[in-house]
C-alpha positions in Angstrom: 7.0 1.4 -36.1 8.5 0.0 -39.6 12.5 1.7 -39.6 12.8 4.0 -42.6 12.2 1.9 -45.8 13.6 1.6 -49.4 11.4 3.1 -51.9 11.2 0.3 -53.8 9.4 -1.5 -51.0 6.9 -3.2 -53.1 9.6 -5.3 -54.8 11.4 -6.1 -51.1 10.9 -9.1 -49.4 12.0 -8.3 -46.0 12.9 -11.1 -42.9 12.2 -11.6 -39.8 14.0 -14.8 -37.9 14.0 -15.6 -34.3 17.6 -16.5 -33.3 16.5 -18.9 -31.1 15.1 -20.9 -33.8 18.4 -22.8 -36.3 15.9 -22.6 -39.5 15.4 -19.0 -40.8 11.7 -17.9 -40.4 10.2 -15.5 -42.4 7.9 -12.6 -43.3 7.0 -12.3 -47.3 5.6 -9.0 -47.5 6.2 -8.3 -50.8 3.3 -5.9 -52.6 2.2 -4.5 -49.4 3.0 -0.7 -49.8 3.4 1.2 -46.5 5.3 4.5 -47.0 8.4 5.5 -44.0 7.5 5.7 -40.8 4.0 4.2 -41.3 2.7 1.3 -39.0 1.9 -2.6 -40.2 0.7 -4.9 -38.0 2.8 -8.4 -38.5 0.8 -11.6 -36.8 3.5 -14.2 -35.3 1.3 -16.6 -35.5 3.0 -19.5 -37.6 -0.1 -19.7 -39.9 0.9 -18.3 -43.4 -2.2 -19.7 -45.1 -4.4 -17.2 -43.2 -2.5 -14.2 -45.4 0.9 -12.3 -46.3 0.7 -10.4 -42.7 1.0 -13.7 -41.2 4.6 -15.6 -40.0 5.6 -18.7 -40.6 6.9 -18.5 -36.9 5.7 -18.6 -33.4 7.3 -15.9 -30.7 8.1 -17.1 -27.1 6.3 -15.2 -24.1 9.5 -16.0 -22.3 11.4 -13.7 -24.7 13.9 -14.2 -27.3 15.1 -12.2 -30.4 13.8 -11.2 -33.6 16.2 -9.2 -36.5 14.7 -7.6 -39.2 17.1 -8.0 -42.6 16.9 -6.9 -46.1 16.1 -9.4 -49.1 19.6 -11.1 -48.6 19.1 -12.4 -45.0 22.4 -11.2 -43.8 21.8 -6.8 -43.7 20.3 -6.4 -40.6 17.2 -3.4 -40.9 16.3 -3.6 -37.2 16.4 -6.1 -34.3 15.2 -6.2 -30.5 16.0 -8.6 -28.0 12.7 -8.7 -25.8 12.3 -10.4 -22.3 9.2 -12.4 -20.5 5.8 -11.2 -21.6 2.5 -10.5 -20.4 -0.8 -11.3 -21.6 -2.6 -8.8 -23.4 0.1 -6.1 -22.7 2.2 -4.7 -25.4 5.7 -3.9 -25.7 6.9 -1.0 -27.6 9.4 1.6 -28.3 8.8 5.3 -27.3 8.9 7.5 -28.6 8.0 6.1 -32.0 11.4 4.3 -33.4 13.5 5.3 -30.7 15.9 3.4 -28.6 13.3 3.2 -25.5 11.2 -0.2 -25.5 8.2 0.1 -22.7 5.4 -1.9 -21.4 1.8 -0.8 -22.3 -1.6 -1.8 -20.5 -3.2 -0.1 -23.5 -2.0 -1.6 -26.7 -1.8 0.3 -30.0 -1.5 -2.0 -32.6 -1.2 -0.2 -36.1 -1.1 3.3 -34.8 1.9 5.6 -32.4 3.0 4.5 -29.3 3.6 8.5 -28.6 0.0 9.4 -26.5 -0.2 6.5 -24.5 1.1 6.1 -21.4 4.5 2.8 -20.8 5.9 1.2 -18.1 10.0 0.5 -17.8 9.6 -2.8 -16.0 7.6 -5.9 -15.7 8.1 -7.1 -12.4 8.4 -11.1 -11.7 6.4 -13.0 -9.2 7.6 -13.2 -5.5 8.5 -15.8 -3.7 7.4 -17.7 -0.8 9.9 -19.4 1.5 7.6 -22.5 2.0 5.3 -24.5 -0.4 1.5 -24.7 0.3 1.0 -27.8 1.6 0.3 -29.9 4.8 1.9 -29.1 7.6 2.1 -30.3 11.4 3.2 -27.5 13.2 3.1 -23.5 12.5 5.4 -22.4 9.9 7.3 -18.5 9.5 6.3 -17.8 5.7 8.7 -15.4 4.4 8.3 -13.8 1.1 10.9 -11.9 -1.2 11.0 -10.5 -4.9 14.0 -10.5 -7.1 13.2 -7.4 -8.4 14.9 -3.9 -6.1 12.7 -1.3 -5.2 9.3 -3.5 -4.9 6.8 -2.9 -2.1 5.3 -6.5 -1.8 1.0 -6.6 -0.9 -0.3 -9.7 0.7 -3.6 -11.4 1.3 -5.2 -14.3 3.9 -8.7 -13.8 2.4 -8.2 -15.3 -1.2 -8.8 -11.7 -2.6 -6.4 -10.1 -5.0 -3.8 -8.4 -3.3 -3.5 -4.5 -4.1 -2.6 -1.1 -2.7 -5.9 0.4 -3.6 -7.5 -2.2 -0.2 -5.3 -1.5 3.2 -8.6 -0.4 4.8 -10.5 -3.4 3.9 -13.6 -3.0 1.1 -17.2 -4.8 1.9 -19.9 -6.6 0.2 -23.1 -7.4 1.0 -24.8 -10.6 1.1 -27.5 -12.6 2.3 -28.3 -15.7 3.9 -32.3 -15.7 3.7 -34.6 -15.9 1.1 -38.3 -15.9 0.5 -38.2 -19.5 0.2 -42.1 -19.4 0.0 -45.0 -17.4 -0.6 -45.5 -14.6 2.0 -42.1 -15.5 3.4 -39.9 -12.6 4.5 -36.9 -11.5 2.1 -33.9 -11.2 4.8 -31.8 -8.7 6.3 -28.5 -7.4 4.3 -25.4 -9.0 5.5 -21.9 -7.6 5.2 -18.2 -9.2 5.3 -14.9 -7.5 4.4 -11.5 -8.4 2.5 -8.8 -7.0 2.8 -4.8 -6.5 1.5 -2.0 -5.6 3.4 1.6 -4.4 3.3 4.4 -7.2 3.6 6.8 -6.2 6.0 8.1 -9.4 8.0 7.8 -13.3 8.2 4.1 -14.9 8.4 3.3 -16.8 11.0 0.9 -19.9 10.0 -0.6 -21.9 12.0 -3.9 -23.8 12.7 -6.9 -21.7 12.6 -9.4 -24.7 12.8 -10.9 -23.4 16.3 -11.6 -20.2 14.4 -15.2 -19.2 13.9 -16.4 -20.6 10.6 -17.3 -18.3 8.2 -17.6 -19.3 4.4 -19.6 -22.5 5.4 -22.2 -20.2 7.0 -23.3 -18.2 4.1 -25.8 -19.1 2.5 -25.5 -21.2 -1.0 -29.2 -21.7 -2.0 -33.0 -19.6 -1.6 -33.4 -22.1 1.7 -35.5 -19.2 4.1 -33.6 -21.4 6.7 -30.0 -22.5 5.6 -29.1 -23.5 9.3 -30.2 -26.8 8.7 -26.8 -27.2 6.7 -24.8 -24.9 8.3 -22.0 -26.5 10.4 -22.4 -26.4 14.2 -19.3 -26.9 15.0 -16.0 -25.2 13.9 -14.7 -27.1 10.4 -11.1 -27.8 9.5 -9.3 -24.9 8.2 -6.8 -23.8 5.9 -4.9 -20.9 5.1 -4.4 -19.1 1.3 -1.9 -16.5 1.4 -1.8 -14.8 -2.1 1.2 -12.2 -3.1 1.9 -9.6 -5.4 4.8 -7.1 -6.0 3.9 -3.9 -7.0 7.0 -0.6 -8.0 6.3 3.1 -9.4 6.8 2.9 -13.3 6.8 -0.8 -13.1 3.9 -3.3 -14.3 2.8 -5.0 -11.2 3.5 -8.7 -10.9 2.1 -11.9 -11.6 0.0 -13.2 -8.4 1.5 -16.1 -6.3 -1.1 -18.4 -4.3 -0.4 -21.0 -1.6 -2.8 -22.7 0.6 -1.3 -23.7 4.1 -2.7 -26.4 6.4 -1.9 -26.6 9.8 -2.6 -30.2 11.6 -1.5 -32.5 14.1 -2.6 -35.1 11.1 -0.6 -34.4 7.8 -2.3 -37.3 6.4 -5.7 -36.9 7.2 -6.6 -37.6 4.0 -6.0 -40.5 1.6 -6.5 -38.5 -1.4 -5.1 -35.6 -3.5 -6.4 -32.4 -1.8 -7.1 -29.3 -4.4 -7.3 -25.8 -3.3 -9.2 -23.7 -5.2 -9.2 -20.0 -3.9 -11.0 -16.7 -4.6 -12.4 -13.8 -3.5 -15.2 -14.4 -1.3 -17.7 -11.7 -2.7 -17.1 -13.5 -5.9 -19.1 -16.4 -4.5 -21.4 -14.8 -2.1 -22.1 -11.8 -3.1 -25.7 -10.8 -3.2 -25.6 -9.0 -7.0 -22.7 -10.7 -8.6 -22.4 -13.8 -6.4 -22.5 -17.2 -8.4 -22.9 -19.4 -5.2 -25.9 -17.6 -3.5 -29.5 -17.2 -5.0 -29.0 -13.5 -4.6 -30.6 -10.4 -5.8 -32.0 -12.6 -9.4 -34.3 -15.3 -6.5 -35.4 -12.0 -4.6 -36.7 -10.1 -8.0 -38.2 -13.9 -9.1 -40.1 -13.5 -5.9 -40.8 -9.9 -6.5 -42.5 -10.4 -9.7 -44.1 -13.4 -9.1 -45.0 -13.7 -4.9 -46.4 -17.3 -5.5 -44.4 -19.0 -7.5 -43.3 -22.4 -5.7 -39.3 -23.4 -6.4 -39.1 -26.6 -8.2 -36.1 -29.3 -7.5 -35.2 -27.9 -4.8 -32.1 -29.8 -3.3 -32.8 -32.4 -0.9 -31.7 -31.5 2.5 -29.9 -34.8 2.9 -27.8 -33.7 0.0 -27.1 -30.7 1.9 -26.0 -31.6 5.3 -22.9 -33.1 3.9 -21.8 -29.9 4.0 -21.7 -30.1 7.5 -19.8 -33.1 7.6 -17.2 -32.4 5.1 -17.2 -28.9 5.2 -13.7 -27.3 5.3 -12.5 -23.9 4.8 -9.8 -21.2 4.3 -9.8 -17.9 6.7 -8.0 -14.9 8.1 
């Protein structure tokens, strides 16, 4: 909310300069009426050429200052000093032109702060006491925040971590398709994920000798996949994800780390990249976007004797087998 204003507003040109900045930046907003206590939306967005909302500055999402001073650049209006931000949340005072700054999920740009709900503190990542990595005996992964007060949620399943899954949450999925004409449709498969309270080191260690279980779900319409499937247990790593969570606070950034447990750190010869997510995201039967899910089964469904097209050769497909590798519980 603007601070009380002048009434000759229309012939102010008011400032606004970033102190971490030497150069004075500015606002002209000259001509744009906007009676006390009224709202303007001002665009940091160093692009005055797009119109007289618009700053010839930038602001940092790691926080700095910005004063607000009358036409002679020294009277100071209004000023905040503002800490690390978060993407597409806003922060605010509340009430309207009080002394109170809060976070909101639910930004109101151009209108009151006053009926939305804020939050006092935006909580920083934790940390983990190791980095992800190769390693050739088990490690004890510890994990702190710097922030008092926080309950800390973990994950071995590269699913979000949250409070709203300490009883673990399903999806269904399927690994066999009516490949063919007349060709049955498969049984409905389920697997879990699943978040938990952190309450004391981590033990890591290898969990290659575990069953395998991303590497047997199925990835294409096969009405057989086991051709591809491993038959034998694959290398294995671990992804422990991380996330501090407080009452009145705005949850945390996630931290991810992928753990490798072998009596051959340098098994391979080559940059290894980790990519991790939740499982359902990729195998899920209605939302999946590595499975042929529910969109093959309606295909078939419509049209009983339509015959798939390029279908992937299976020699293609048993590499999977070979170089298979994958992260798990």
């Amino acid at each position: 909310m603007l601070p009380p204003l002048p009434s000759t507003w229309p012939d102010i040109i008011y400032q606004m300069m970033p102190l971490i900045q030497k150069n004075i930046k500015f606002l002209r907003a000259q001509a744009l009426p906007r009676s006390a206590g009224g709202f303007l939306v001002i665009w940091a967005s160093e692009a005055i050429n797009r119109g007289p909302l618009h700053t010839n500055f930038k602001l940092s999402a790691n926080g700095e200052q910005v004063i607000i001073t009358s036409p002679d650049g020294i009277t100071t209006v209004n000023s905040v000093t503002f800490g690390s931000q978060k993407t597409d949340v806003s922060y605010g005072r509340k009430p309207d032109g009080s002394n109170d700054w809060l976070y909101f999920v639910n930004p109101t740009a151009g209108s009151s702060n006053n009926a939305v709900a804020g939050l006092a503190e935006l909580l920083k990542a934790p940390s983990f006491s190791q980095p992800g990595g190769f390693y050739a005996q088990n490690i004890n992964l510890s994990i702190s925040s710097q922030d008092q007060g926080t309950m800390i949620y973990y994950t071995l399943d590269g699913s979000e971590p949250t409070p709203d899954n300490l009883t673990a949450k399903t999806f269904t999925y399927k690994n066999q398709y009516p490949e063919g004409p007349n060709q049955g449709f498969g049984p409905l498969l389920s697997a879990s994920y699943q978040s938990y309270v952190y309450t004391g080191p981590l033990t890591i260690s290898d969990q290659s000798s575990s069953s395998n279980k991303l590497s047997v779900k199925s990835s294409t319409a096969n009405y057989d996949p086991n051709f591809y499937f491993p038959t034998s247990p694959v290398f294995k790593g671990t992804v422990v994800k991380a996330k501090a969570y407080k009452a009145n606070a705005l949850p945390s950034e996630t931290i991810t780390q992928t753990f490798f447990i072998t009596p051959n750190p340098n098994r391979y010869s080559i940059p290894v990249v980790s990519v991790s997510l939740e499982e359902k995201h990729l195998f899920d039967y209605n939302q999946g976007i590595y499975t042929a899910g529910v969109n093959f089964d309606n295909k078939r469904i419509e049209d009983p004797n339509f015959l798939r097209q390029n279908s992937v050769p299976k020699e293609i497909l048993r590499t999977r087998e070979r170089l298979g590798s994958e992260t798990v519980t």
